[in-house]
C-alpha positions as a LaTeX table, in Angstrom:
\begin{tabular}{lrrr}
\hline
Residue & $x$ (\AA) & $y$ (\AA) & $z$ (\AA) \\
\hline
Unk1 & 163.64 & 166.02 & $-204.09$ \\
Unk2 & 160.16 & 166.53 & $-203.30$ \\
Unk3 & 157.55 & 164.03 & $-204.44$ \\
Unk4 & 154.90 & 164.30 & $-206.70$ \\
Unk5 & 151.66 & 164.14 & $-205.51$ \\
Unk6 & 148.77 & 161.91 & $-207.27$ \\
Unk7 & 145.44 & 162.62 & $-206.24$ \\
Unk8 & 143.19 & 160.06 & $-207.76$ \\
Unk9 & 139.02 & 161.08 & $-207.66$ \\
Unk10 & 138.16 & 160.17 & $-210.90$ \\
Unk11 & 135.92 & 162.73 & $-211.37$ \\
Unk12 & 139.05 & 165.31 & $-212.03$ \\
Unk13 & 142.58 & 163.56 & $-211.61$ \\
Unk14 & 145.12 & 165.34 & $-210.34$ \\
Unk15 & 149.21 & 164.97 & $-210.51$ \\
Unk16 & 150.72 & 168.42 & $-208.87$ \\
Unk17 & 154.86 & 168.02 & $-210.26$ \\
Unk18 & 156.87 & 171.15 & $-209.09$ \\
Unk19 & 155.12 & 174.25 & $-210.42$ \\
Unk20 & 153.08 & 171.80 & $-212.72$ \\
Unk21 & 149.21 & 170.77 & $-212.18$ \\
Unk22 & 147.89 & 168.45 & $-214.45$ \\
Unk23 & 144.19 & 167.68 & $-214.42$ \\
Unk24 & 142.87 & 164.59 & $-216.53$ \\
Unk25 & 138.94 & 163.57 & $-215.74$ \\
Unk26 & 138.87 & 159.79 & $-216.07$ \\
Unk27 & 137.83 & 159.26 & $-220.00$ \\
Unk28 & 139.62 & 156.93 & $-221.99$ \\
Unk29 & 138.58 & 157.04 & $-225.95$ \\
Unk30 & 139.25 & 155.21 & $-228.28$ \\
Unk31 & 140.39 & 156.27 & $-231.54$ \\
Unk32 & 142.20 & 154.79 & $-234.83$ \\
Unk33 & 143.10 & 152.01 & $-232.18$ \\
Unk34 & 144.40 & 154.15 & $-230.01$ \\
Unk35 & 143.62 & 155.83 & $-226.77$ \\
Unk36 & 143.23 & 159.19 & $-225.64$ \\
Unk37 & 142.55 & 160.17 & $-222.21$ \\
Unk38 & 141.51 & 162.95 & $-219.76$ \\
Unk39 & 140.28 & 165.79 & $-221.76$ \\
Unk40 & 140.80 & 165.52 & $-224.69$ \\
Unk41 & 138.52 & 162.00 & $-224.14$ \\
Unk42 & 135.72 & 164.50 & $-222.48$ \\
Unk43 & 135.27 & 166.44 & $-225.18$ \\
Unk44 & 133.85 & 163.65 & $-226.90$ \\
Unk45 & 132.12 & 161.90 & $-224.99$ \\
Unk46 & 128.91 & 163.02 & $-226.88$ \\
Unk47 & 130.39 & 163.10 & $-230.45$ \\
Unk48 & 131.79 & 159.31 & $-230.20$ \\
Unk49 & 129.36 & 157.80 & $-227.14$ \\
Unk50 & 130.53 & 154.46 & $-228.63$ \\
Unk51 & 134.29 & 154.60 & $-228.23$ \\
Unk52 & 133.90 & 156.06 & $-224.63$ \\
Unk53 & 134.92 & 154.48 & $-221.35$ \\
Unk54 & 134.59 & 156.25 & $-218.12$ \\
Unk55 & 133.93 & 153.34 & $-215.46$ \\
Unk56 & 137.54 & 151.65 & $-215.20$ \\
Unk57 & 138.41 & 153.55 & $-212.28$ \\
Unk58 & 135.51 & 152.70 & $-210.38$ \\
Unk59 & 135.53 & 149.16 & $-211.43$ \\
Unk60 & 139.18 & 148.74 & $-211.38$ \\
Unk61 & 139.84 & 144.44 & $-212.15$ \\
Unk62 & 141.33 & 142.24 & $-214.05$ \\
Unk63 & 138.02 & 140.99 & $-215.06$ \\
Unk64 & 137.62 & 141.06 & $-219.12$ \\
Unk65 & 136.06 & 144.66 & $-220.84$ \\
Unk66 & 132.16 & 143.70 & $-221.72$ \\
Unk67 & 132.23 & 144.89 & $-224.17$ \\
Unk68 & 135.57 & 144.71 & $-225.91$ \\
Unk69 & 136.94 & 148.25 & $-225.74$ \\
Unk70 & 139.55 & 148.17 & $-228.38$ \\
Unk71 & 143.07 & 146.25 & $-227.19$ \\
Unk72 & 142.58 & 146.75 & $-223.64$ \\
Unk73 & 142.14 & 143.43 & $-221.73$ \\
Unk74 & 140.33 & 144.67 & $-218.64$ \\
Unk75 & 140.16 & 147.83 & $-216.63$ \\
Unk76 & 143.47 & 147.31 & $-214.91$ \\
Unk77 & 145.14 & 147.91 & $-218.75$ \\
Unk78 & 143.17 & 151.36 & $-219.03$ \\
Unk79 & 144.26 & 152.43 & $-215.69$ \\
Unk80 & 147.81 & 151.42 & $-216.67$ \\
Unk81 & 147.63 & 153.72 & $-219.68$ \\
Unk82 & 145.75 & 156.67 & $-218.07$ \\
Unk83 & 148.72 & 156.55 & $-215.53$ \\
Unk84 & 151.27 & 156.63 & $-218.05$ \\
Unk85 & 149.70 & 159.38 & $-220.15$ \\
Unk86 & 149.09 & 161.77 & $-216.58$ \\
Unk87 & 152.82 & 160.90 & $-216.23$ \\
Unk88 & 153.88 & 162.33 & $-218.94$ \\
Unk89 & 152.12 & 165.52 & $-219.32$ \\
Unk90 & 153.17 & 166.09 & $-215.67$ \\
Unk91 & 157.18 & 165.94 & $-216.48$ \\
Unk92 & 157.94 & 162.53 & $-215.80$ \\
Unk93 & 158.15 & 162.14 & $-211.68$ \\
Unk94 & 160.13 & 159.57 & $-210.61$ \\
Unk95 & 158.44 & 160.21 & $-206.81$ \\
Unk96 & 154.66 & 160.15 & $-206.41$ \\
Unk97 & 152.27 & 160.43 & $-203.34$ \\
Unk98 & 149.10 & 158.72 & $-204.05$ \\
Unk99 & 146.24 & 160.60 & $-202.39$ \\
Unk100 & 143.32 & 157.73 & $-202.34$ \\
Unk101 & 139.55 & 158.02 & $-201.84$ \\
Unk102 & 138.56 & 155.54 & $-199.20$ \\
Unk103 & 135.77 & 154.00 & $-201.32$ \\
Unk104 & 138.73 & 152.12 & $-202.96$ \\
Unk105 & 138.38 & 148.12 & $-201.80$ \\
Unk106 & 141.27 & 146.36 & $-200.15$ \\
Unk107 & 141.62 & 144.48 & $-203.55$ \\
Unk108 & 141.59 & 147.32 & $-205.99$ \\
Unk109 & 143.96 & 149.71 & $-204.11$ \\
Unk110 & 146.47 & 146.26 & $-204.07$ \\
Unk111 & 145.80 & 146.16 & $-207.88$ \\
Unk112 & 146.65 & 150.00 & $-207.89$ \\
Unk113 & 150.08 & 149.27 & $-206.47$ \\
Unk114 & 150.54 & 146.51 & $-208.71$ \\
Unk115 & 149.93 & 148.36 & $-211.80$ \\
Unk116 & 152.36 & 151.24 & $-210.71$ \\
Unk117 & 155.28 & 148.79 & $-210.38$ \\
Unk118 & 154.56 & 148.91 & $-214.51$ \\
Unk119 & 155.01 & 152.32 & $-214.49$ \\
Unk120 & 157.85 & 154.79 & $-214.95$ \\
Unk121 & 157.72 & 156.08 & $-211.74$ \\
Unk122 & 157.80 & 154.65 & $-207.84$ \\
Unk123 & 154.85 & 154.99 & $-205.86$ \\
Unk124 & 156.74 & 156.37 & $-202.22$ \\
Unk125 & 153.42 & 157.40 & $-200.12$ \\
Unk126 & 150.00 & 156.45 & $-199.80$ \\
Unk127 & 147.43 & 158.63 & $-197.93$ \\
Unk128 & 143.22 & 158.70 & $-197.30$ \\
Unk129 & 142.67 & 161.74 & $-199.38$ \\
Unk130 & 140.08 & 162.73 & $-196.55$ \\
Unk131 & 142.08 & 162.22 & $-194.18$ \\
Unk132 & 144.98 & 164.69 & $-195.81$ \\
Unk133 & 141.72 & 167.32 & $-196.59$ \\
Unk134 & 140.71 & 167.25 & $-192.84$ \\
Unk135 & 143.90 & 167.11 & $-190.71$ \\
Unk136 & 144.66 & 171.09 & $-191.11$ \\
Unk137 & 140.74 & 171.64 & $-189.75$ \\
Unk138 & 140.10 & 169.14 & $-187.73$ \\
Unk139 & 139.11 & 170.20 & $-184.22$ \\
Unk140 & 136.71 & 167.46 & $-182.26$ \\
Unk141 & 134.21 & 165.84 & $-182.78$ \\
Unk142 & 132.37 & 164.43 & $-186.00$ \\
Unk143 & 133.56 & 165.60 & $-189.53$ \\
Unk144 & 132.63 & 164.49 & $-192.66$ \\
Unk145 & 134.27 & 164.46 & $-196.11$ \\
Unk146 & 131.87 & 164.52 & $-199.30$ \\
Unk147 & 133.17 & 163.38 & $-202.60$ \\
Unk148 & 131.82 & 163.40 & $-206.48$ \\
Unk149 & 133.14 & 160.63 & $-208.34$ \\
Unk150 & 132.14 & 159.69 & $-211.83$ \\
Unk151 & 129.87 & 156.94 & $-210.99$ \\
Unk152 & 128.87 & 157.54 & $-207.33$ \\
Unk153 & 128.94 & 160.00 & $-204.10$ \\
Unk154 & 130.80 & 159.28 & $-201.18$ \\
Unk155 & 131.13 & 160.17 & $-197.60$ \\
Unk156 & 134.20 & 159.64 & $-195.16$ \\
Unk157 & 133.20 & 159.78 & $-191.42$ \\
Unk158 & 136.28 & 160.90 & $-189.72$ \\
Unk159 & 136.81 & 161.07 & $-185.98$ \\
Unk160 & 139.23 & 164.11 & $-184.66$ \\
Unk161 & 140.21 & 164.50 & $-180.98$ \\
Unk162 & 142.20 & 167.27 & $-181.09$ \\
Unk163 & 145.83 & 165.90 & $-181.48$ \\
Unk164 & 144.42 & 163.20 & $-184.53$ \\
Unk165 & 141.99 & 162.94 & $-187.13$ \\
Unk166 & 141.50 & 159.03 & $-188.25$ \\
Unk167 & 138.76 & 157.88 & $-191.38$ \\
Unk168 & 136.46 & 155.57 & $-189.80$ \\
Unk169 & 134.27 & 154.67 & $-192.50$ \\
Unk170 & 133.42 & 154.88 & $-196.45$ \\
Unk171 & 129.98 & 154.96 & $-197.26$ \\
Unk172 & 129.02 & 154.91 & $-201.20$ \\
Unk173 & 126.44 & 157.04 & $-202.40$ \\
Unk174 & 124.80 & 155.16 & $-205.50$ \\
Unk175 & 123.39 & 156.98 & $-208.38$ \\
Unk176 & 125.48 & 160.25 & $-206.63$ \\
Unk177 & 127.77 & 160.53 & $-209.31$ \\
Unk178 & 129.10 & 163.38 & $-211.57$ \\
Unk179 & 127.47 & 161.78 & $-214.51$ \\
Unk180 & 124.32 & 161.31 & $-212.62$ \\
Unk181 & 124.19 & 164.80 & $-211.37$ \\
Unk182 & 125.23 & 166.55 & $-214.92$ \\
Unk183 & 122.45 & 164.21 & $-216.50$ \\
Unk184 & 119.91 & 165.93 & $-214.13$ \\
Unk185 & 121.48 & 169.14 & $-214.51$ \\
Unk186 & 121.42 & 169.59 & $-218.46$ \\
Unk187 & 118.16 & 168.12 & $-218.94$ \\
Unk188 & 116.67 & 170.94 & $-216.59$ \\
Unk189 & 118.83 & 174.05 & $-218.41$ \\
Unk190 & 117.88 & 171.75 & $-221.88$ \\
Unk191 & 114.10 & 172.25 & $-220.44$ \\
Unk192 & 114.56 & 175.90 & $-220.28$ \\
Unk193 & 115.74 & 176.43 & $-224.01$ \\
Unk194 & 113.14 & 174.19 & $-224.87$ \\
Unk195 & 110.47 & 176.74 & $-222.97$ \\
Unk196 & 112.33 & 179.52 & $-224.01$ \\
Unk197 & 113.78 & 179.13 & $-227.42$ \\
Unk198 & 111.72 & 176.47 & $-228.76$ \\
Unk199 & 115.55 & 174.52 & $-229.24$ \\
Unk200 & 116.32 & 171.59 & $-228.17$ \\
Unk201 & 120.04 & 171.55 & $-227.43$ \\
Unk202 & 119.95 & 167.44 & $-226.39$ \\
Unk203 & 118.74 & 166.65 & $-230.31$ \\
Unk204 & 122.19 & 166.76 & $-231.78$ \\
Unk205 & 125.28 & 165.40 & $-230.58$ \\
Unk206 & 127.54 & 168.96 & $-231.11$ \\
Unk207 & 124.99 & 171.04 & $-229.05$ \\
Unk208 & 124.97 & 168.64 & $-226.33$ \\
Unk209 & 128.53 & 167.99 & $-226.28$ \\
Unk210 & 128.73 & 172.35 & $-225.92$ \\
Unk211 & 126.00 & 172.13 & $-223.54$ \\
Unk212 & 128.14 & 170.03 & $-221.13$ \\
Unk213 & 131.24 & 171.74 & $-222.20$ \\
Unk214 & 129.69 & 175.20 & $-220.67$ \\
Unk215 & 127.77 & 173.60 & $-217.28$ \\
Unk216 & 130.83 & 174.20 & $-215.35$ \\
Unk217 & 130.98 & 178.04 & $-216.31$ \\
Unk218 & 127.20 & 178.18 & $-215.50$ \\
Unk219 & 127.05 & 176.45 & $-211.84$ \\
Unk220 & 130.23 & 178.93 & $-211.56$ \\
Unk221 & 127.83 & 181.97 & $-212.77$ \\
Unk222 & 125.21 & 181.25 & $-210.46$ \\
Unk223 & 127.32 & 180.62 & $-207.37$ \\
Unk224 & 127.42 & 184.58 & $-207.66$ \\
Unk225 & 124.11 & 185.40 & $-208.82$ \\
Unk226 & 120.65 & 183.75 & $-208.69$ \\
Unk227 & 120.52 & 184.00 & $-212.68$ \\
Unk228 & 122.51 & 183.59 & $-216.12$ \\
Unk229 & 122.26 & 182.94 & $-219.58$ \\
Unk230 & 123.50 & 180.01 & $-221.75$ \\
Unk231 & 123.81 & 180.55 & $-225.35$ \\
Unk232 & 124.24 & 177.29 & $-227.43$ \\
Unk233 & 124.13 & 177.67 & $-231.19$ \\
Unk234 & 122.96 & 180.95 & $-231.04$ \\
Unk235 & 119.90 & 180.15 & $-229.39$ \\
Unk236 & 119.82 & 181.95 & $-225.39$ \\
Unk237 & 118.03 & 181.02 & $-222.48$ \\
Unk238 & 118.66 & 182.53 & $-218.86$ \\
Unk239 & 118.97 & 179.50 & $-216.70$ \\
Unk240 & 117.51 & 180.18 & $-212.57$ \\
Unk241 & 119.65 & 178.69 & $-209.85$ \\
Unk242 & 116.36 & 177.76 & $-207.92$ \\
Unk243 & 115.61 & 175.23 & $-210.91$ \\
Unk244 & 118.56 & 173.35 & $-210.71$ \\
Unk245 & 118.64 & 172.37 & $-206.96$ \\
Unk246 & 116.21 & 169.30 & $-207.81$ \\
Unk247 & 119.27 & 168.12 & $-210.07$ \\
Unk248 & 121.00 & 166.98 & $-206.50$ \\
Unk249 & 118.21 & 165.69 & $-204.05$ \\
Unk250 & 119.29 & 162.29 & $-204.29$ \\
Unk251 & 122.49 & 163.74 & $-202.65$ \\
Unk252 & 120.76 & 165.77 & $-200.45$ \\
Unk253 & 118.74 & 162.84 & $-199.17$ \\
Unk254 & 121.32 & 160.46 & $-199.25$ \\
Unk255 & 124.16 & 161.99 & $-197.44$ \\
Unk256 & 122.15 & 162.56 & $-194.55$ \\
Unk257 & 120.97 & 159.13 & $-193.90$ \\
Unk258 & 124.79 & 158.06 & $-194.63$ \\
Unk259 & 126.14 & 160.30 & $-191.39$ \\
Unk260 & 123.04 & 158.85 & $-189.28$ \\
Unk261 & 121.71 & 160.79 & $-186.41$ \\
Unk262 & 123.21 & 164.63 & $-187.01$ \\
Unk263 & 124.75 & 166.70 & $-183.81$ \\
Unk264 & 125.06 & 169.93 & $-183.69$ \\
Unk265 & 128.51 & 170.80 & $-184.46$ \\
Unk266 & 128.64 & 168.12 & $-187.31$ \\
Unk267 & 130.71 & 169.40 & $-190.49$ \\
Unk268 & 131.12 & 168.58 & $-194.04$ \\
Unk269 & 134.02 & 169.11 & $-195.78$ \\
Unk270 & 132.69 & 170.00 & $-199.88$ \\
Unk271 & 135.86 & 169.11 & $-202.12$ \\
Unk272 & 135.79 & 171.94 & $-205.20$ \\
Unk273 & 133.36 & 170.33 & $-207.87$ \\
Unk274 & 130.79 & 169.12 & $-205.19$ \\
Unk275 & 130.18 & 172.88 & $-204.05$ \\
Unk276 & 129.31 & 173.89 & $-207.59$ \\
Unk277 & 126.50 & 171.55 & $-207.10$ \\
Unk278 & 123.47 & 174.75 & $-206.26$ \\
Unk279 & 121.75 & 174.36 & $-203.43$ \\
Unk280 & 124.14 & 172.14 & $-201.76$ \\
Unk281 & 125.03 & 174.19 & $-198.43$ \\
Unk282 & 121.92 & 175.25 & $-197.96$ \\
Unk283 & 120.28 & 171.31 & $-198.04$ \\
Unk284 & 123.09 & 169.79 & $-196.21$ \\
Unk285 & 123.95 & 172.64 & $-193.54$ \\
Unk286 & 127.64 & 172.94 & $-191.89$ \\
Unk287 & 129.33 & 172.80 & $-195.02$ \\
Unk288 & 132.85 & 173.79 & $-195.60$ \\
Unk289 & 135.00 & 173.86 & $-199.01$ \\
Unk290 & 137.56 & 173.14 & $-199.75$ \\
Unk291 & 140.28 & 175.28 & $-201.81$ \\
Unk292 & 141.44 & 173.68 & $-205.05$ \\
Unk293 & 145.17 & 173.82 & $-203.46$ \\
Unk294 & 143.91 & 172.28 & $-200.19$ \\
Unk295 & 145.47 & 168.90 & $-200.73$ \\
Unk296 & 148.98 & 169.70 & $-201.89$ \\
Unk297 & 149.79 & 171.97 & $-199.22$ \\
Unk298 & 148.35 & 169.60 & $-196.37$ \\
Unk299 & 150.61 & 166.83 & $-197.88$ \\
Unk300 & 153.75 & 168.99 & $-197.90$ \\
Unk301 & 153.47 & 169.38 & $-194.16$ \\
Unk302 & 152.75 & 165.89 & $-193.64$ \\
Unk303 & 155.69 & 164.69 & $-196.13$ \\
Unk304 & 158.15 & 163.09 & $-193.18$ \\
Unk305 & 155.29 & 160.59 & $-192.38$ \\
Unk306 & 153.74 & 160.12 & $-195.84$ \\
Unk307 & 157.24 & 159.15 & $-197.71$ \\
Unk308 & 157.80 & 155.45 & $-197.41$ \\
Unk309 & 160.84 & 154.88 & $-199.56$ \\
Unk310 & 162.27 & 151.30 & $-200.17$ \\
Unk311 & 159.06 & 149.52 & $-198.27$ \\
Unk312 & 155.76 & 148.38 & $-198.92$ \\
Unk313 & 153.42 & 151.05 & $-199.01$ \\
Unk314 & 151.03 & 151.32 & $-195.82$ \\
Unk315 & 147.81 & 153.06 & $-196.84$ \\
Unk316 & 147.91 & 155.78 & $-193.91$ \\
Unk317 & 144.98 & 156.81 & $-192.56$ \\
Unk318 & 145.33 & 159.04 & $-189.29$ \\
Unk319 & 147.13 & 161.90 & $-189.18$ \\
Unk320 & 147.82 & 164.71 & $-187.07$ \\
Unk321 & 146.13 & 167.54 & $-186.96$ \\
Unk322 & 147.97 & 170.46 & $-187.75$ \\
Unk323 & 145.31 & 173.20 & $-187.06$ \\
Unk324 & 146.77 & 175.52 & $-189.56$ \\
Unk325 & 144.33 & 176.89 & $-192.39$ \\
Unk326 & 145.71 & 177.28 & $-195.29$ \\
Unk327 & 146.08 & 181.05 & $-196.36$ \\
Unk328 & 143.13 & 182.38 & $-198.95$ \\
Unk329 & 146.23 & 182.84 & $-201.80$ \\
Unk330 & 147.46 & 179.25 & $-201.67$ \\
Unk331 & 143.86 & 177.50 & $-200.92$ \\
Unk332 & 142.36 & 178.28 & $-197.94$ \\
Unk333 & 139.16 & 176.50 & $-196.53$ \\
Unk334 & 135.58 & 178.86 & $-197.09$ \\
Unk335 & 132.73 & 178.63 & $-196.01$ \\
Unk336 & 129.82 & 177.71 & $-197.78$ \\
Unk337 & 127.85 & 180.23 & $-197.26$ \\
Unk338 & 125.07 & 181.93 & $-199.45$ \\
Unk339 & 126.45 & 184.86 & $-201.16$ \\
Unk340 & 124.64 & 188.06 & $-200.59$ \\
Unk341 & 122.67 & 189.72 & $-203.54$ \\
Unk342 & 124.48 & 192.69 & $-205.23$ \\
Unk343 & 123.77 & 196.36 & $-203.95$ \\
Unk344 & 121.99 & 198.40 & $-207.03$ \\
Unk345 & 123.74 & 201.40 & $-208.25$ \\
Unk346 & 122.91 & 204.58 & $-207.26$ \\
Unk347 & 120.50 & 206.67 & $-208.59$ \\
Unk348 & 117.68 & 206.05 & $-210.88$ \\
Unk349 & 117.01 & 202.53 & $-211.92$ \\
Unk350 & 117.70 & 201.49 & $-216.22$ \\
Unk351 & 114.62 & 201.05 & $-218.03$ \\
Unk352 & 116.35 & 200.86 & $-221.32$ \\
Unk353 & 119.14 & 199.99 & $-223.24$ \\
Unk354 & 120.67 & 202.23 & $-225.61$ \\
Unk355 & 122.50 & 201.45 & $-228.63$ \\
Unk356 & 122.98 & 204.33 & $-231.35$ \\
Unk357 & 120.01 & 206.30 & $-231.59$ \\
Unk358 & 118.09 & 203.02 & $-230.72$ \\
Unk359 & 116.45 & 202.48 & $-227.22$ \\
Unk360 & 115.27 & 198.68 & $-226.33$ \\
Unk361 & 113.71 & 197.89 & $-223.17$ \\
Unk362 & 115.48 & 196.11 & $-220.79$ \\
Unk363 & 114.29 & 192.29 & $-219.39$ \\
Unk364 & 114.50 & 191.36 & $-216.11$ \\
Unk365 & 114.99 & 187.79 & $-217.38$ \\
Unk366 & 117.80 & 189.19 & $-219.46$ \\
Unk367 & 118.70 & 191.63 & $-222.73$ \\
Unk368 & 121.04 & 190.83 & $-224.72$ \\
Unk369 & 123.94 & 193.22 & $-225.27$ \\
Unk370 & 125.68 & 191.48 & $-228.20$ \\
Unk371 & 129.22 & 189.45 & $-228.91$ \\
Unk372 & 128.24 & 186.74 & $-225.90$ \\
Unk373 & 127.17 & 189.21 & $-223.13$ \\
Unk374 & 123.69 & 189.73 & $-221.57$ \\
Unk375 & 122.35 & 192.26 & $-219.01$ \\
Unk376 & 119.79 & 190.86 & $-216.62$ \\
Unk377 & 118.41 & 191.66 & $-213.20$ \\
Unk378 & 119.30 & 190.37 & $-209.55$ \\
Unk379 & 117.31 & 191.38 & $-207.24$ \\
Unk380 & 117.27 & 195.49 & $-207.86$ \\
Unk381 & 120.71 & 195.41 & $-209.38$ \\
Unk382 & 121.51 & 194.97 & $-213.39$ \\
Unk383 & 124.71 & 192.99 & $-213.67$ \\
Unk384 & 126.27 & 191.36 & $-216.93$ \\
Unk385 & 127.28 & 187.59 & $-217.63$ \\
Unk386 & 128.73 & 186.14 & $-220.47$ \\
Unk387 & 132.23 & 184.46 & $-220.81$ \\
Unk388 & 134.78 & 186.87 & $-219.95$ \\
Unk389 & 132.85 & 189.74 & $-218.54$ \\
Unk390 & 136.47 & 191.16 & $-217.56$ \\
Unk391 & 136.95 & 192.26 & $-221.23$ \\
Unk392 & 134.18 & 194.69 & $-221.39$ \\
Unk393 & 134.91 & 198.42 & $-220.22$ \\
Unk394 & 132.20 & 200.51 & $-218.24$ \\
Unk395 & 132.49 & 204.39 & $-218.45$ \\
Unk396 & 136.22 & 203.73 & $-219.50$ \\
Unk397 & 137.21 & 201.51 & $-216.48$ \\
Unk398 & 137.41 & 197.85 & $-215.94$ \\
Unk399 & 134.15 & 195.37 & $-215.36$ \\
Unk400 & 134.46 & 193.99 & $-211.22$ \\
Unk401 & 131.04 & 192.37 & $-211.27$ \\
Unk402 & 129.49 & 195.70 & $-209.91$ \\
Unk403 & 126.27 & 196.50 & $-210.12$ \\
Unk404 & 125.71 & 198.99 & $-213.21$ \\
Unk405 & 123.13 & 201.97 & $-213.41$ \\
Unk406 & 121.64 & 204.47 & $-215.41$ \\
Unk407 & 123.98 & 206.71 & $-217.39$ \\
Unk408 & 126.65 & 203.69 & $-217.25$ \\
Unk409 & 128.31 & 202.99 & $-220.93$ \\
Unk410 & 129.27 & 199.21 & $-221.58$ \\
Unk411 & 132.13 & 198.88 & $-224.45$ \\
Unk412 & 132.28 & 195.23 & $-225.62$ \\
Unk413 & 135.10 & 194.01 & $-227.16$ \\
Unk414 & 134.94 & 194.24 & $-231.16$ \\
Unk415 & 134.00 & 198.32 & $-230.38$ \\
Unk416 & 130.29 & 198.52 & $-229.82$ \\
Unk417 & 128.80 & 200.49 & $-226.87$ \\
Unk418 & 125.59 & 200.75 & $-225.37$ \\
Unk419 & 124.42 & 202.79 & $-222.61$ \\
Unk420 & 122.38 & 202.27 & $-219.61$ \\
Unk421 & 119.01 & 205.06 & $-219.91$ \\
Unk422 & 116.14 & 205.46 & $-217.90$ \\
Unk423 & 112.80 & 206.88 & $-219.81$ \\
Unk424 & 110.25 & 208.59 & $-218.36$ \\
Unk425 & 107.04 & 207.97 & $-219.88$ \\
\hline
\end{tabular}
């Protein structure tokens, strides 16, 4: 039987069981005595700021909670439970393969172990994460592995020489964090509604908790497009990737003086979450990312030296490299590279929007085309955003993200149409 595999960043935990993948962010709330984690904790972590805990991973001890946090002892007893829950919604393993950021001390990854042997499953393998990321690219020279954790950055130096690639060193990027970064992030898009909209989405608890709730889909938007829109309790504001790339400079400064002196054919491996991050290939240069399936596969073809059954676990962290990229459908490293603005459609540029006998101008900025979806400009071409722009039909077909043009009729879902015109004054 094939392990499972336990990748622990606690910035987005992982367990991948079979043809299960569980994902569970380290939150651990408390409620009625209880506690809930992952998810479900995340969702309220601006409702109930008070009976959230997100730092036990990072400070993992045995050192008592200040403050209390309900029956927990210390960290160590969240950890415990976060494990437990993740095993469960995973299908009970009995096997797991923990996948380890080197940023873990010598002390805490020995508490780790310990707290497993109270679980209800056997820890067989334990890997450097970056290590695992790297061996299937590794080539020679200098490569780097960047990761987002809750509380701080990090960046593995590793050292390949063609038949190896070994993690020499850790380096922890303070103030780096996912919460740091989202912080920066929604008080700049909270900045625009403010300037826009005259509404402040930070002034009540529900519109913040949507506002972080819908960054993810909007650093996804603009990894596309140099624009989109955000509407939060039906108030809309387009939001411009260019204003968000101050959100990270404390990354983009810091990472660099971490690696020391750059060379020339220096890389930078970007897990997922860290390339959503705009403006990160461009600051930090020789960036690759890595594919959300990156990590299982590589483990699978390392399995006959990661499994240590009925031993102590060594924390393994050289491998070799296998030189294989993984294939685009099961996770295969991209580049990081800029992605080119949108051709416009043919013929005559829009100037208006149509709806019944109605004609509205249309906004560079962005016009909105009802039921969630808004029409804005990219460079010369008009493209639409909004949260499924898949449902909508143009001229009878299916929406691909192309650019639309004049004559072009846009059926959202509930019935309505509109159509693209141009006017002639």
């Amino acid at each position: 039987m094939t392990p499972a595999l336990l990748d622990i960043n606690d910035s987005n935990l992982q367990l991948w069981h079979g043809d299960r993948h569980q994902q569970s962010p380290g939150y651990a709330l408390l409620r009625g005595g209880q506690y809930v984690y992952g998810n479900e904790a995340r969702a309220a972590a601006r409702l109930e700021p008070r009976n959230i805990n997100t730092r036990y991973w990072w400070q993992l001890n045995t050192d008592a909670l200040q403050p209390a946090f309900g029956p927990a002892r210390h960290s160590a007893d969240l950890v415990h439970g976060h494990l437990q829950a993740l095993h469960r919604e995973a299908g009970e393993p009995s096997e797991v393969i923990l996948a380890v950021s080197g940023s873990l001390q010598r002390e805490q990854l020995s508490l780790l172990l310990g707290i497993i042997q109270a679980c209800p499953f056997e820890a067989v393998g334990l890997v450097n994460r970056s290590v695992a990321l790297a061996s299937p690219v590794a080539g020679h020279g200098r490569l780097f592995h960047l990761e987002i954790q809750l509380h701080q950055g990090s960046i593995t130096e590793l050292a390949a020489d063609g038949d190896t690639v070994t993690a020499l060193r850790t380096i922890p990027l303070p103030g780096c964090g996912l919460l740091q970064l989202q912080e920066r992030l929604v008080e700049t898009i909270a900045a625009a509604f403010i300037r826009q909209t005259r509404f402040d989405p930070r002034r009540k608890a529900g519109t913040e908790q949507a506002l972080y709730d819908r960054l993810p889909h909007v650093l996804r938007d603009l990894q596309q497009r140099g624009e989109t829109s955000l509407e939060v309790n039906g108030n809309r504001a387009s939001i411009n990737r260019r204003e968000l790339v101050a959100a990270g400079q404390r990354l983009f400064t810091s990472a660099p003086e971490a690696m020391g002196v750059s060379q020339p054919d220096d890389r930078i491996l970007l897990d997922p979450v860290a390339a959503l991050l705009p403006g990160i290939s461009e600051q930090l240069g020789g960036t690759q990312v890595l594919a959300a399936e990156a990590l299982p596969a590589s483990v699978i073809s390392h399995l006959d030296r990661l499994v240590q059954r009925g031993e102590a676990q060594t924390f393994i962290s050289t491998l070799p490299c296998t030189n294989q990229l993984i294939e685009p459908a099961t996770g295969a490293l991209e580049p990081a590279q800029p992605t080119p603005p949108p051709e416009p459609a043919a013929g005559p540029a829009p100037t208006h929007l149509l709806r019944g006998s109605t004609a509205t101008g249309l906004q560079p900025a962005g016009t909105d085309l009802g039921a969630g979806y808004t029409l804005h400009r990219d460079g010369e071409a008009w493209l639409v955003t909004g949260d499924n722009p898949a449902a909508l039909a143009i001229n009878g077909g299916a929406y691909n993200g192309q650019a639309l043009g004049t004559g072009d009729a846009i059926a959202l879902p509930g019935g309505d149409e509109v159509r693209l015109i141009e006017v002639i004054a």
